[in-house]
N, CA, C and O of each residue as an XYZ file, in Angstrom:
588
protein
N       0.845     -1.186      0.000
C       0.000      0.000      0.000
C       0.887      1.245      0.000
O       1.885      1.404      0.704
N       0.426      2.035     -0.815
C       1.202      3.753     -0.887
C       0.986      4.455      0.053
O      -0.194      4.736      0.265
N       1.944      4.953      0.883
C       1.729      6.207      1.539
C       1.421      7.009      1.228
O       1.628      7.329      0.058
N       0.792      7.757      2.026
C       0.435      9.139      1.792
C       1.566     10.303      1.759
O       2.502     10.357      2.556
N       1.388     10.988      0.978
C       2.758     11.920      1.404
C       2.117     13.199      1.931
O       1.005     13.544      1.534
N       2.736     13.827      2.728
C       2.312     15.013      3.572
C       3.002     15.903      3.718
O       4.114     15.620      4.164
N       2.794     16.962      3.512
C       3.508     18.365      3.294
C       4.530     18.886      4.779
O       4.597     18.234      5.821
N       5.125     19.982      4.554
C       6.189     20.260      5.560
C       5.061     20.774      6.662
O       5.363     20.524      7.829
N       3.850     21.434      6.456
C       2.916     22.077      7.519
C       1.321     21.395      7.294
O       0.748     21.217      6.219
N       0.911     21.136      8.441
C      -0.676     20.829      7.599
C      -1.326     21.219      9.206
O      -0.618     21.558     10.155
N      -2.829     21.079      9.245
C      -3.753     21.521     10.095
C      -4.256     19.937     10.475
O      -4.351     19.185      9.506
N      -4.584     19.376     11.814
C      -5.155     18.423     12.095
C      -5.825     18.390     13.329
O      -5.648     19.380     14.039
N      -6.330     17.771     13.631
C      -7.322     17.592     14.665
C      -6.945     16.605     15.942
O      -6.394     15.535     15.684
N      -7.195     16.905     17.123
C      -6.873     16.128     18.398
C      -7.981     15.852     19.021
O      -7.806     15.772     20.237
N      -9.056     15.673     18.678
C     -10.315     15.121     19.488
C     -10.421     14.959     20.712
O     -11.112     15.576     21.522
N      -9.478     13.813     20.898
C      -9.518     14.051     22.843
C      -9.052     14.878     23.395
O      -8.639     14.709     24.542
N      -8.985     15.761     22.915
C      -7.497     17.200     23.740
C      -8.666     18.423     23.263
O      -8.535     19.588     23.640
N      -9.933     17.927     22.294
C     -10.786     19.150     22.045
C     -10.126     20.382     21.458
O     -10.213     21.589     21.683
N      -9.261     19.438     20.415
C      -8.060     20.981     19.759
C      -8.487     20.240     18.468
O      -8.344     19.024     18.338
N      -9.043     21.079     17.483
C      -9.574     21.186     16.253
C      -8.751     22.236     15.808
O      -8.339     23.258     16.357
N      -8.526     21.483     14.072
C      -7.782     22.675     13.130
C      -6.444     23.182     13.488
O      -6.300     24.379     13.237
N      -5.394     22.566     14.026
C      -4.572     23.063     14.815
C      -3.113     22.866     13.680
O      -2.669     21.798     13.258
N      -2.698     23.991     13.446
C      -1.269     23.839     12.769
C      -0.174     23.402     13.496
O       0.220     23.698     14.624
N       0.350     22.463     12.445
C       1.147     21.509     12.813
C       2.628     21.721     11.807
O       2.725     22.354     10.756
N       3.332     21.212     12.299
C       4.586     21.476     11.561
C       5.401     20.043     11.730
O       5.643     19.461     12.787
N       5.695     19.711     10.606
C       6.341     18.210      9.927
C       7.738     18.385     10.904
O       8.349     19.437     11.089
N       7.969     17.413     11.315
C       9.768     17.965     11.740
C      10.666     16.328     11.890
O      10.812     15.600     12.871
N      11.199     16.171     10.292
C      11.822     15.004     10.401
C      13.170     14.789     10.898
O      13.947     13.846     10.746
N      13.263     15.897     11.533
C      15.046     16.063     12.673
C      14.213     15.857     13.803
O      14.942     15.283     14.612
N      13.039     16.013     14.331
C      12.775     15.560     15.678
C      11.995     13.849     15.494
O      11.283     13.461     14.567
N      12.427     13.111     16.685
C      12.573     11.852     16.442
C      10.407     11.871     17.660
O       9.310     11.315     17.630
N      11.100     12.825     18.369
C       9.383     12.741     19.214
C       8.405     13.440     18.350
O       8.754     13.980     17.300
N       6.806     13.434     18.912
C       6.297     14.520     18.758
C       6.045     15.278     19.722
O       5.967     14.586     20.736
N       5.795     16.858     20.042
C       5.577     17.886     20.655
C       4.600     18.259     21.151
O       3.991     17.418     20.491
N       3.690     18.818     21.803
C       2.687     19.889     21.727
C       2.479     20.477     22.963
O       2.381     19.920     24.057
N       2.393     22.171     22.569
C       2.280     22.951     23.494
C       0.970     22.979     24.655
O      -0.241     22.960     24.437
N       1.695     23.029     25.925
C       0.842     22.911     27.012
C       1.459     23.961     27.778
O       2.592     23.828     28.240
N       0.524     25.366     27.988
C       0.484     25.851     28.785
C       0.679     26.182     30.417
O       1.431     26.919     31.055
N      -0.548     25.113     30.801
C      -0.183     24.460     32.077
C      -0.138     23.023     32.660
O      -1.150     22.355     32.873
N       1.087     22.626     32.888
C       0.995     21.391     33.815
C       1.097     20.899     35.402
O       2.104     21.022     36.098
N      -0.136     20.330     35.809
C      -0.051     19.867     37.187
C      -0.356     18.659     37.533
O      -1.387     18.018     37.325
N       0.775     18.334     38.172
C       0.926     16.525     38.657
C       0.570     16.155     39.867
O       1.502     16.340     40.649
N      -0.223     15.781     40.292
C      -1.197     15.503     41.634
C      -1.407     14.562     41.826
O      -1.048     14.114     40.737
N      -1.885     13.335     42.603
C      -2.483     12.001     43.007
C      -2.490     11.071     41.761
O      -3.395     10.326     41.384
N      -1.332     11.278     41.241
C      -1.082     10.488     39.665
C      -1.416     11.008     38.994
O      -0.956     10.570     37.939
N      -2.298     12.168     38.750
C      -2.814     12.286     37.498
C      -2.349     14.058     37.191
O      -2.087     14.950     37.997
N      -2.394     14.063     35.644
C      -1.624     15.104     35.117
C      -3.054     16.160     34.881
O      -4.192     15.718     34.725
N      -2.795     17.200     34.893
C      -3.739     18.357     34.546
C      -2.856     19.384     33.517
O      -1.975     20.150     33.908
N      -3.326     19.207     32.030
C      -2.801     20.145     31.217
C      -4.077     21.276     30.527
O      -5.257     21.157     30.196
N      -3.366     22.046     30.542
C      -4.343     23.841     29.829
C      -3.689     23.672     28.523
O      -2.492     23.394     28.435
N      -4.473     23.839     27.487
C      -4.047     23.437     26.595
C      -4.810     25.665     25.852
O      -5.889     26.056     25.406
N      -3.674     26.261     26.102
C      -3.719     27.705     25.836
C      -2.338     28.531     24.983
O      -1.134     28.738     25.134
N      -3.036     28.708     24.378
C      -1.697     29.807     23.756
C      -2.510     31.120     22.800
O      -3.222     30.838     21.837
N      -2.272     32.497     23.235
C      -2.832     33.205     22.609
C      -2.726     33.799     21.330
O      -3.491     34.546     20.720
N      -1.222     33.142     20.945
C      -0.755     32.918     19.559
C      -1.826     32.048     18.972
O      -2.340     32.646     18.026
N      -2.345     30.905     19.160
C      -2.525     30.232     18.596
C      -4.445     30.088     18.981
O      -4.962     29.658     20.012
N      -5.087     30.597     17.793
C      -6.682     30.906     18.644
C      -7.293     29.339     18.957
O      -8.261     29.325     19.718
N      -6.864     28.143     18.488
C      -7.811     27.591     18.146
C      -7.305     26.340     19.469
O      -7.733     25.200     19.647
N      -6.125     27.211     20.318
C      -5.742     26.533     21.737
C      -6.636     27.118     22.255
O      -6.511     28.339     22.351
N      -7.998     26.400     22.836
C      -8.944     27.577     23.537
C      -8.577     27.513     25.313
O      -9.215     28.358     25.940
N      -8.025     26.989     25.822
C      -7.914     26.786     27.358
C      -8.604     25.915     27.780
O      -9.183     26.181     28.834
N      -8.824     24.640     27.217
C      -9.543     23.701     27.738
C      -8.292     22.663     28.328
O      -7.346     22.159     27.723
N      -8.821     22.539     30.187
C      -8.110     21.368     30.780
C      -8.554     20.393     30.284
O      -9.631     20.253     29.704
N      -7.371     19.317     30.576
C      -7.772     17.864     30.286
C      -6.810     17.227     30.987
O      -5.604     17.430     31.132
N      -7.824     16.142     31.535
C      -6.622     15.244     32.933
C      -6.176     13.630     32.265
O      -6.772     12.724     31.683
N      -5.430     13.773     32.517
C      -4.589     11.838     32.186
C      -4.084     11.684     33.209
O      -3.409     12.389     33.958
N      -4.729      9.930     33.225
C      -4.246      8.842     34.232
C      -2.980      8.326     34.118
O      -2.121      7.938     34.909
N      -3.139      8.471     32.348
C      -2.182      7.051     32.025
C      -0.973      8.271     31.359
O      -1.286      8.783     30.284
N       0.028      8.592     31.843
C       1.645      9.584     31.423
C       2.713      9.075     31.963
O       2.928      8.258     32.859
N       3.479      9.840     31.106
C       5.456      9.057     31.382
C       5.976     10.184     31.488
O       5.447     11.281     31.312
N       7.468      9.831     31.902
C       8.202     11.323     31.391
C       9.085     10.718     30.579
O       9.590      9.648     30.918
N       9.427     11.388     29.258
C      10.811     11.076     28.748
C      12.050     12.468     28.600
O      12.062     13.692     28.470
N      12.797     11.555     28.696
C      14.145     12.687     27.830
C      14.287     13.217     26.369
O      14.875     12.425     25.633
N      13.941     14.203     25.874
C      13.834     14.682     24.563
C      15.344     15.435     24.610
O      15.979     15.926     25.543
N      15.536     15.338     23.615
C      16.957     16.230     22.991
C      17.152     16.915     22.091
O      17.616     16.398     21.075
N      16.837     18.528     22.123
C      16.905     19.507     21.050
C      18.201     19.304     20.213
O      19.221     18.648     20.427
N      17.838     20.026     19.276
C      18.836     20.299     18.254
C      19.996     20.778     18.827
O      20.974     20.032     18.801
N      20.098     21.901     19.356
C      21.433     22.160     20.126
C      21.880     21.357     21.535
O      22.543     21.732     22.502
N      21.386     20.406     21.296
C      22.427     18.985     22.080
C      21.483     19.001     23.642
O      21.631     18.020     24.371
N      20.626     20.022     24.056
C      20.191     19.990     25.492
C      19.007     19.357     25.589
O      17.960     19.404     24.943
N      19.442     18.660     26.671
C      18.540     17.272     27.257
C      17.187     17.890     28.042
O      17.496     18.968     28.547
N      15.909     17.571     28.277
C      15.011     17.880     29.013
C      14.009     17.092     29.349
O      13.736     16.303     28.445
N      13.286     16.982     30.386
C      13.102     15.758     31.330
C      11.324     16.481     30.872
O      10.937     17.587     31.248
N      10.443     15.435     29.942
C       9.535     15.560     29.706
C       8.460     14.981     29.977
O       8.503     13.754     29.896
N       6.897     15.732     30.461
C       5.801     14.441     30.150
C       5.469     13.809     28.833
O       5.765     14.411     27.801
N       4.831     12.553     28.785
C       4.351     12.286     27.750
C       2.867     11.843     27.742
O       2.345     11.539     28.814
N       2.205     11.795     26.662
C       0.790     11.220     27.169
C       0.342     10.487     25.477
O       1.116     10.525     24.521
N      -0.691     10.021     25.445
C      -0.995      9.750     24.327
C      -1.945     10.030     24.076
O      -2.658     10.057     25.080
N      -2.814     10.484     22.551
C      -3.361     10.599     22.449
C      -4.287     10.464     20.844
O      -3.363     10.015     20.166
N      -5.082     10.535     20.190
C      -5.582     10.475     18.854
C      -5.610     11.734     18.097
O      -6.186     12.764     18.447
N      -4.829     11.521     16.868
C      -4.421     12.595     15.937
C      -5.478     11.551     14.680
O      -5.513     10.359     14.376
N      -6.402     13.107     14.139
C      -6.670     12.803     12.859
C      -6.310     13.889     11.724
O      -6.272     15.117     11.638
N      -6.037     12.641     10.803
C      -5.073     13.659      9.910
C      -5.380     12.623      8.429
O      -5.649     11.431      8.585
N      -5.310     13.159      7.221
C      -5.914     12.331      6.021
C      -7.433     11.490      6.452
O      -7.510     10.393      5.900
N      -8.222     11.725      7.042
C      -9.584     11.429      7.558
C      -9.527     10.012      8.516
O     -10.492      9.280      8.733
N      -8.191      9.832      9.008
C      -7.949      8.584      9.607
C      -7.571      9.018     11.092
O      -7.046     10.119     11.260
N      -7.838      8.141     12.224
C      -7.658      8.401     13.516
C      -6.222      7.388     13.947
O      -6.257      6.158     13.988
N      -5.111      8.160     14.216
C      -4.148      7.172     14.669
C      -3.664      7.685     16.179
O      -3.844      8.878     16.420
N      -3.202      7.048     16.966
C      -2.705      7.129     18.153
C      -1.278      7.613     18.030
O      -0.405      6.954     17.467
N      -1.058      8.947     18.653
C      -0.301      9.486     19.158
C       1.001      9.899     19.948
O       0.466     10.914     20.394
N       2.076      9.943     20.408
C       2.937     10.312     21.657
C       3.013     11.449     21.445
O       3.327     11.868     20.331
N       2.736     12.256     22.489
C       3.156     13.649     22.759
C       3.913     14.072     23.613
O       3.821     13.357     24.611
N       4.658     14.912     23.749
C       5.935     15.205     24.404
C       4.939     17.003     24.803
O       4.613     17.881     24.004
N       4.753     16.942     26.149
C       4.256     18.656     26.583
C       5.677     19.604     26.732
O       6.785     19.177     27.055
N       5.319     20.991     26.409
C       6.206     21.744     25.874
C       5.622     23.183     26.050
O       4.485     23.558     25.764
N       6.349     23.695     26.429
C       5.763     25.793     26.233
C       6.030     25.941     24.995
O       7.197     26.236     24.739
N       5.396     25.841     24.241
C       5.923     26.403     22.142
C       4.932     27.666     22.174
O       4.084     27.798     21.292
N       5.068     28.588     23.220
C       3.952     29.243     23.133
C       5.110     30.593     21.935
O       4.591     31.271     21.048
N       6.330     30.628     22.213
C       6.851     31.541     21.339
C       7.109     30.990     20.086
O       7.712     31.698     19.279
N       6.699     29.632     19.698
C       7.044     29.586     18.751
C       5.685     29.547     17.302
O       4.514     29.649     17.665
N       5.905     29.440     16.176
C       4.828     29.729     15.064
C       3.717     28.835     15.394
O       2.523     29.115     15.500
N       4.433     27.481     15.568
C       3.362     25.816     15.480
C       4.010     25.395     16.520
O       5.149     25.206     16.948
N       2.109     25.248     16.983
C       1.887     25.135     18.675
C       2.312     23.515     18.732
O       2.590     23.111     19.862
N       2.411     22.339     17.414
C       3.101     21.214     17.594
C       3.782     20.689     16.227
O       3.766     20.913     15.016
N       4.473     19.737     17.312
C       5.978     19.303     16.261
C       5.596     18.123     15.978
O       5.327     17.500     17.006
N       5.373     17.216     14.535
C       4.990     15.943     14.228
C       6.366     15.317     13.609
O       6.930     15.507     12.532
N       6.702     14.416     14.836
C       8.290     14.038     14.571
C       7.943     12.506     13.469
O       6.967     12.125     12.822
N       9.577     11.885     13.767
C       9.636     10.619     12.860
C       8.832      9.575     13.527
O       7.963      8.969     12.899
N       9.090      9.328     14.808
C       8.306      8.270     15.844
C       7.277      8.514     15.044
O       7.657      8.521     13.873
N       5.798      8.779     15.192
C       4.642      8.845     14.232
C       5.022      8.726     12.868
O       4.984      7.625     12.318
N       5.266      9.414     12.467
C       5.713      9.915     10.587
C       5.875      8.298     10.314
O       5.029      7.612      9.740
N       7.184      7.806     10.864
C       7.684      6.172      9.890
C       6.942      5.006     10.126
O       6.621      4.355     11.120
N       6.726      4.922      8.642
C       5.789      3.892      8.190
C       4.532      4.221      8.052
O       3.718      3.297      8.033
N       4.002      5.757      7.905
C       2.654      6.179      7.473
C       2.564      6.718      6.418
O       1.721      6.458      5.560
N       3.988      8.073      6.308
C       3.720      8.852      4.987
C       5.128      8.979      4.897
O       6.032      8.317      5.407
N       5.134     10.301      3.887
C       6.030     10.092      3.097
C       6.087     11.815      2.874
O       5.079     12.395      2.472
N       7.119     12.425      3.115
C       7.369     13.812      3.556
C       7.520     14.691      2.359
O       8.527     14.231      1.821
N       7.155     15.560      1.724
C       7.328     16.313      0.672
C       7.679     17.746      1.330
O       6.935     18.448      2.015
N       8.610     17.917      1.057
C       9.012     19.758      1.863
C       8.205     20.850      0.706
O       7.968     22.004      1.061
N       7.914     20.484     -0.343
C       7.608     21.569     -1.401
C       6.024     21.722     -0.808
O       5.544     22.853     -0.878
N       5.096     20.521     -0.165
C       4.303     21.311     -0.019
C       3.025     21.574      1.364
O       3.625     21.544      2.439
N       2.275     21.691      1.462
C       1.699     22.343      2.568
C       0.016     21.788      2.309
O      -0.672     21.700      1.293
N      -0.319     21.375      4.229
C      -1.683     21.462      3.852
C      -2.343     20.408      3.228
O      -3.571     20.424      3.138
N      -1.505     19.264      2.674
C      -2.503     18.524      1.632
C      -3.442     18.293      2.246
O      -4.515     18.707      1.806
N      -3.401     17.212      4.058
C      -4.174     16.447      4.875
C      -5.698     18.085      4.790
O      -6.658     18.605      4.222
N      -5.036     18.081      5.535
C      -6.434     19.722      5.273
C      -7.182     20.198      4.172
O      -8.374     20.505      4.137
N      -6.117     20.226      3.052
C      -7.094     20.881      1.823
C      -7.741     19.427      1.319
O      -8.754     19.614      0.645
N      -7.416     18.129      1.477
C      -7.933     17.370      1.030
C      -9.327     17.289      2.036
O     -10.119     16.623      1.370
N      -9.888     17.603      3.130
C     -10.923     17.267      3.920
C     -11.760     18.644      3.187
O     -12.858     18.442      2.669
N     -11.212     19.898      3.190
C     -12.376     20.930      2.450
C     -12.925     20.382      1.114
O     -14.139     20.325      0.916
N     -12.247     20.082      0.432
C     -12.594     19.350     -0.736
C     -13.385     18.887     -0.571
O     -14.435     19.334     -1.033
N     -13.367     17.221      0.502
C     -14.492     16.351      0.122
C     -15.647     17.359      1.094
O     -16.861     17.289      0.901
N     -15.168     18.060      1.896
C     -17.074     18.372      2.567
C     -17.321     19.203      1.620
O     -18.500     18.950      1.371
N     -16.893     20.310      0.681
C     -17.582     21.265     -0.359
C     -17.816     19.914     -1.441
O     -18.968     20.064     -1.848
N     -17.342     18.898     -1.963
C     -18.346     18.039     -2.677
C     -19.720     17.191     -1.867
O     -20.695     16.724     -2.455
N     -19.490     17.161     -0.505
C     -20.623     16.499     -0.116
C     -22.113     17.834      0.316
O     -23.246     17.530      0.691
N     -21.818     18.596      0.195
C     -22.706     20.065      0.349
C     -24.023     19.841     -0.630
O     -24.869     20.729     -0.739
């Protein structure tokens, strides 16, 4: 079966995190994936993240609690180590629902509130830097033909 190939940026959806339309940015030098969390609090096992950034409108500030989190070690580009949560969760993207790792992160200064590393990426698609958006413009498409 052919992969899909998917552009350097596209828009996708997190259902259980109640984050719709959310720009995303391809990043095949990061081996995790990312996403910005505002606030985190670790209590009686369970994690409490705000999922806010005023850069980004479509982070509306909705908490959401997990039972089930890890922490890992992520390693930026400039060599520094950082002691991370992780959680999982469902990304839809090409009209398909796949399961997730997310790595929480302040990306509140940065453009794209998340980073879609290789861990996910290998063995689904197939990376095109020239272009943008397909997963997205392909879903307007089919709902303006089903109208």
């Amino acid at each position: 079966m052919q992969k899909p190939i998917i552009g350097r940026v596209d828009k996708v959806d997190f259902p259980s995190l109640g984050l719709f339309n959310i720009d995303v940015k391809i990043d095949t030098g990061a081996y995790t994936s990312a996403i910005h969390c505002s606030e985190i609090i670790e209590e009686n096992n369970t994690l409490k993240c705000t999922f806010y950034s005023k850069g980004h409108p479509n982070f509306g500030g909705d908490e959401v609690t997990f039972t089930d989190y890890s922490r890992t070690d992520v390693k930026s580009s400039n060599g520094y180590k950082e002691n991370r949560f992780k959680i999982k969760s469902d990304i839809v993207i090409f009209g398909k629902t796949h399961t997730i790792n997310l790595t929480l992160s302040t990306r509140d200064d940065m453009k794209f509130p998340v980073l879609i590393g290789r861990q996910f990426l290998s063995h689904k698609f197939l990376v095109d830097v020239n272009k943008q958006n397909i997963s997205y413009n392909k879903r307007l498409d089919e709902h303006c033909h089903t109208l």
